[in-house]
C-alpha positions in Angstrom: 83.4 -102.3 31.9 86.3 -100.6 30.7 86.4 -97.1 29.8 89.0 -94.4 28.2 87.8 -90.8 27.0 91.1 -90.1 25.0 93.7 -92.2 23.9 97.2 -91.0 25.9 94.9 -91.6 29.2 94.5 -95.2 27.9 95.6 -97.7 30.9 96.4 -100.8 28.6 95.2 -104.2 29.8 95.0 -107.8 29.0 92.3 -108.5 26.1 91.4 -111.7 24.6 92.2 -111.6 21.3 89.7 -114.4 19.8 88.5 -113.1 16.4 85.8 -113.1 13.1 83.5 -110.5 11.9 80.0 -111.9 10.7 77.0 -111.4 13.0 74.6 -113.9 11.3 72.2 -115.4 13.8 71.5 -118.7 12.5 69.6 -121.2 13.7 69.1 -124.7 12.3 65.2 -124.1 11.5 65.6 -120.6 10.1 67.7 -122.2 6.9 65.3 -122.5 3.8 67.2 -123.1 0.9 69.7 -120.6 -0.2 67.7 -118.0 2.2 68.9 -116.7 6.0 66.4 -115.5 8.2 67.8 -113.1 10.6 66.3 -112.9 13.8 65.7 -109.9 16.0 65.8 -109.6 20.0 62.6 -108.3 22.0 64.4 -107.9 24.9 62.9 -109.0 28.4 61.8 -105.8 29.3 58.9 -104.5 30.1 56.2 -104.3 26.3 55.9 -100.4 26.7 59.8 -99.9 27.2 60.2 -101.4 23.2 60.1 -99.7 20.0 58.7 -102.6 17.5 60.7 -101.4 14.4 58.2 -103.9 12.3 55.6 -101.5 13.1 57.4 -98.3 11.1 56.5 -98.6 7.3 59.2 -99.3 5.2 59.9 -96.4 2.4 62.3 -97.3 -0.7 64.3 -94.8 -2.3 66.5 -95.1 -5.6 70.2 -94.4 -4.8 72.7 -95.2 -7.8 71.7 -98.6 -9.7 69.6 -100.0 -6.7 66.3 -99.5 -4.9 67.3 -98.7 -0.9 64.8 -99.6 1.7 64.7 -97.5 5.1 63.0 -96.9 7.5 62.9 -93.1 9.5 61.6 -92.5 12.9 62.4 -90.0 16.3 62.7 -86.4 16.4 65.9 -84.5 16.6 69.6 -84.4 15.0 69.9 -87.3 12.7 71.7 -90.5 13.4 72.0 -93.3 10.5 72.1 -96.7 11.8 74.6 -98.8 9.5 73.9 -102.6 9.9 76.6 -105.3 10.0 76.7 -108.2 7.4 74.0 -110.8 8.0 71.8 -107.8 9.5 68.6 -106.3 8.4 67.1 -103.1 9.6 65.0 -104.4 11.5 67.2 -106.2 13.7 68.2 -103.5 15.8 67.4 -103.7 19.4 64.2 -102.5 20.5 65.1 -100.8 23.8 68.3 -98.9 21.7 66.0 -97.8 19.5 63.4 -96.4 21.4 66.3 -94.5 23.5 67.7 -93.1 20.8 64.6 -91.4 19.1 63.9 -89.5 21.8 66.1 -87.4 20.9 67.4 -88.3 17.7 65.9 -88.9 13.9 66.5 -92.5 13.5 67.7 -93.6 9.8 67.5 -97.6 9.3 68.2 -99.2 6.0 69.4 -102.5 4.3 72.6 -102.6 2.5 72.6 -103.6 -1.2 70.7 -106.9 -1.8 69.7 -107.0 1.7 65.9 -107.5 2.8 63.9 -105.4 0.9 67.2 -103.2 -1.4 68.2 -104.1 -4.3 71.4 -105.9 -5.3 72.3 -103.7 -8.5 74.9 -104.7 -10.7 77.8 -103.0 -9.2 80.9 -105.3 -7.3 80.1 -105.5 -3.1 82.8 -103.9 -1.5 83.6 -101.4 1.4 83.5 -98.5 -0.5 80.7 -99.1 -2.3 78.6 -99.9 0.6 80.1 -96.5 1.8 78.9 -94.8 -1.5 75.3 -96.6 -1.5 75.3 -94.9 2.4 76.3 -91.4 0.6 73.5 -91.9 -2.0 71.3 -92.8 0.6 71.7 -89.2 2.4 71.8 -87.8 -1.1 68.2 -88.7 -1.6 67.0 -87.4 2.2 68.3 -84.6 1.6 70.5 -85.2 5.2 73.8 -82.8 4.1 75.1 -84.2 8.0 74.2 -86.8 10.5 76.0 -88.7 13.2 76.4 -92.4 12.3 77.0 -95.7 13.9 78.6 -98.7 12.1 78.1 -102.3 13.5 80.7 -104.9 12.6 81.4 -104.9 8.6 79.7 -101.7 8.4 82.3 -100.2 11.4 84.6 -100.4 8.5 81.7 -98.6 6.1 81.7 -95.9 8.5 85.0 -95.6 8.7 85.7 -94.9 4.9 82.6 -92.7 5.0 83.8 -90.6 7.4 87.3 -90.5 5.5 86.3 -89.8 1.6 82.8 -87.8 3.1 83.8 -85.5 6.4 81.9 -82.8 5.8 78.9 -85.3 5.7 79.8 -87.1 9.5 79.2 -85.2 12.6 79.9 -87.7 15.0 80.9 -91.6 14.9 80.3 -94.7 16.7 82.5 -97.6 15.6 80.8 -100.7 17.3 83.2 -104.5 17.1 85.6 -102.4 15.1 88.2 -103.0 12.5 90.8 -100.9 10.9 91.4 -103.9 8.7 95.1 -104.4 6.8 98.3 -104.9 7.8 97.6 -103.7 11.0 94.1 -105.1 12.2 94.6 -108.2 14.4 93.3 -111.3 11.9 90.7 -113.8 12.2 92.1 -117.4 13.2 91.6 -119.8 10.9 89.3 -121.5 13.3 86.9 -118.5 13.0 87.4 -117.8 9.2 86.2 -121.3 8.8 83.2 -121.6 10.9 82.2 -118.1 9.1 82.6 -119.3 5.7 80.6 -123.1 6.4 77.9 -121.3 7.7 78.0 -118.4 4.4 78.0 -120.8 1.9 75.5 -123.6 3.4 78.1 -126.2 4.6 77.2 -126.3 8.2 73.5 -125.5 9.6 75.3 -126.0 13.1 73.4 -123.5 15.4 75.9 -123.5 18.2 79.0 -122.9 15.5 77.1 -119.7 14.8 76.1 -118.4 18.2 79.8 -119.1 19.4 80.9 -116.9 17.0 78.2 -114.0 18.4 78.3 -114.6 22.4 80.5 -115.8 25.0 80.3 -119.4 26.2 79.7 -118.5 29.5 77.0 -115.9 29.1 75.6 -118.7 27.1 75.7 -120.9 30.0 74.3 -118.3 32.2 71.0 -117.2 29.8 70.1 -120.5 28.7 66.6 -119.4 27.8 68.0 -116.4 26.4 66.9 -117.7 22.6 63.5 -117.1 23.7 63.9 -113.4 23.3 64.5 -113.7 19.1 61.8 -113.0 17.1 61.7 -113.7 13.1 62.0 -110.1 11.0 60.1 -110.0 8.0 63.0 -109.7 5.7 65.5 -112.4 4.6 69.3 -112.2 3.4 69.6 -114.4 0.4 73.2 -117.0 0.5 74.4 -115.1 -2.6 74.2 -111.8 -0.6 75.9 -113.0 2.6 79.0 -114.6 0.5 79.1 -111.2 -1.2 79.3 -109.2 2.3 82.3 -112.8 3.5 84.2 -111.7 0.4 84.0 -107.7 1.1 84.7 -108.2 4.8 87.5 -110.4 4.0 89.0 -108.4 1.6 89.3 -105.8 4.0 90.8 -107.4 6.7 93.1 -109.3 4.3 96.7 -108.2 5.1 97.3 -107.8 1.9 94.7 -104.8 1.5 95.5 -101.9 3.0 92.6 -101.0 5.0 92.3 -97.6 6.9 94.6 -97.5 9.8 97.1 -95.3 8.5 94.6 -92.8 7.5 92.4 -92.2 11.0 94.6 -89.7 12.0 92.4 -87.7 9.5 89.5 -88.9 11.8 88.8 -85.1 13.9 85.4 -85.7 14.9 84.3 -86.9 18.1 84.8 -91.0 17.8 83.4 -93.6 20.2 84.6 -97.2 20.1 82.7 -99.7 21.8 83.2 -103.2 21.6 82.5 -106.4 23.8 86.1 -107.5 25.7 85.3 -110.7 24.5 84.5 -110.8 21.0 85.0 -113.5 18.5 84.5 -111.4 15.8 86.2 -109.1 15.8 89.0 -109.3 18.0 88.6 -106.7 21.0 92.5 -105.9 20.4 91.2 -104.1 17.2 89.9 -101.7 19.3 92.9 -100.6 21.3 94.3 -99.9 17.4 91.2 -97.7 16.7 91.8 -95.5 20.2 95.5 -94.7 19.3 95.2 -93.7 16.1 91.9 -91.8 16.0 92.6 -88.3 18.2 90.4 -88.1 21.5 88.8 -90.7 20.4 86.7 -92.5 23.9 86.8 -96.2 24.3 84.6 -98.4 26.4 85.2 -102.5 26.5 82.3 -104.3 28.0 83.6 -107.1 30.2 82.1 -110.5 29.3 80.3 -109.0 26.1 80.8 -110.8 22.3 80.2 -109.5 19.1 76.4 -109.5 20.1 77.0 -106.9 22.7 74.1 -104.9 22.3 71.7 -107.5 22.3 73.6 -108.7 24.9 73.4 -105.6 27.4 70.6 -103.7 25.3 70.0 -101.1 28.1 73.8 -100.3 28.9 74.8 -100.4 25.4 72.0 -97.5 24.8 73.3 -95.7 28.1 76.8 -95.2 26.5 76.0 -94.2 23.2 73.4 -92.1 24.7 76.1 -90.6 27.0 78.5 -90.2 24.2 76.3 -87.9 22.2 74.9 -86.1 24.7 78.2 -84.8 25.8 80.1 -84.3 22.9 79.7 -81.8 20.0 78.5 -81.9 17.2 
């Protein structure tokens, strides 16, 4: 693991910089047509150690021209939960999730014409994910919570936290992207594989889990599929080549993305990312550290994109950490 609390303490290293964005696990029997099923992780701990999210009742709440499903749970300050493309609410891990409403009020939800929101008739895009995520604390009457963003919605956070300070008290940016000019690119290799799989070209299981997990953690959990469980919800095509477009508009090099305004960012930032992701490139992170004032870093060594499912229990141990001793 590698760790920074601010960035002028940073001790540079090598990183790998393989690349893509989509978390979208996929495999060959979970493709009905035109539908994704997302699958969950249970975890191989022990049953009372989990949280089973599927248990908490879903509520709905109108937000703008859609109908926003959530979920709310814990007891304490608020933290909203932002899911990456391909994700439902319920796919957060179990053991994270139990850690975290200990002490926290837990806010899940799925992004427009994910699972169980609507799709409305507004363009997908970054900001408007960031202003459905605005609405969504509208209606909860939340004026301030911390939040976390996980892959495409890192980049949701992010231009929350920028156009809506006064709403963020502290933020987690999990396989991070500043996107633009600046952020390091997908390969082509990478854009590819993402894109066959978004718009039913390739049902190739192992395309998709290379894209999530290191070959060689791979190699050493090779039961490790065992621990995915079905969610109730599903992720229609149309939906996930909405998100590809958004998420690729972003990181175009053409867009501008947010990079030159983090410096803005003065709210205690944690970026956490696997040292090895293949989504987005771990380099991104090193961007997010120097531009983003005492902003920590921690790079998990031998973790992908899927780093939290992954290392559930050390995962939860940072953020934990991270809250606990920073102020909010």
């Amino acid at each position: 693991m590698y760790y920074t609390k601010k960035s002028k303490e940073m001790e540079l290293r090598p990183l790998i910089s393989s690349v893509i964005f989509l978390f979208v696990l996929i495999i060959s029997s979970s493709i009905v047509i035109n539908t994704h099923i997302v699958y969950g992780q249970t975890n191989q701990t022990d049953k009372a150690d989990l949280l089973n999210i599927q248990d908490i009742p879903a509520k709905k709440v109108h937000v703008g021209d859609i109908d926003v499903a959530y979920k709310i749970f814990g007891k304490g300050n608020p933290i909203l939960l932002i899911s990456g493309s391909g994700n439902v609410m319920d796919v957060w891990p179990s053991h994270f999730l139990k850690e975290l409403a200990l002490n926290h009020t837990v806010i899940v939800f799925d992004n427009r014409g994910v699972g169980n929101t609507t799709t409305g008739n507004k363009p997908f895009s970054i900001q408007q994910f960031a202003n459905d995520t605005v609405g969504l604390l509208d209606a909860l009457d939340i004026q301030k919570t911390d939040v976390l963003g996980f892959s495409m919605a890192s980049f949701v956070a992010q231009q929350l936290t920028l156009t809506h300070p006064e709403r963020v008290s502290r933020l987690v940016l999990y396989g991070a992207s500043c996107g633009g000019h600046e952020g390091i690119p997908q390969t082509q290799e990478v854009t590819m594989t993402i894109s066959d799989l978004v718009n039913n070209r390739s049902q190739n299981a192992d395309a998709s889990l290379s894209v999530t997990f290191p070959p060689e953690w791979i190699r050493k959990n090779p039961n490790y599929l065992e621990t995915f469980q079905k969610t109730t919800e599903i992720i229609l095509s149309t939906t996930l080549v909405k998100q590809f477009n958004a998420v690729e508009d972003w990181l175009s090099r053409n867009w501008t993305g947010v990079c030159d305004q983090l410096q803005h960012i003065s709210i205690p930032t944690l970026i956490i990312t696997g040292a090895e992701d293949v989504s987005v490139p771990a380099a991104n992170s090193l961007i997010l550290v120097q531009k983003i004032p005492g902003a920590w870093l921690v790079q998990i060594k031998g973790a992908g994109h899927g780093l939290m499912f992954q290392y559930p229990e050390k995962f939860s141990e940072i953020v934990i950490t991270f809250l606990s001793t920073t102020s909010n």
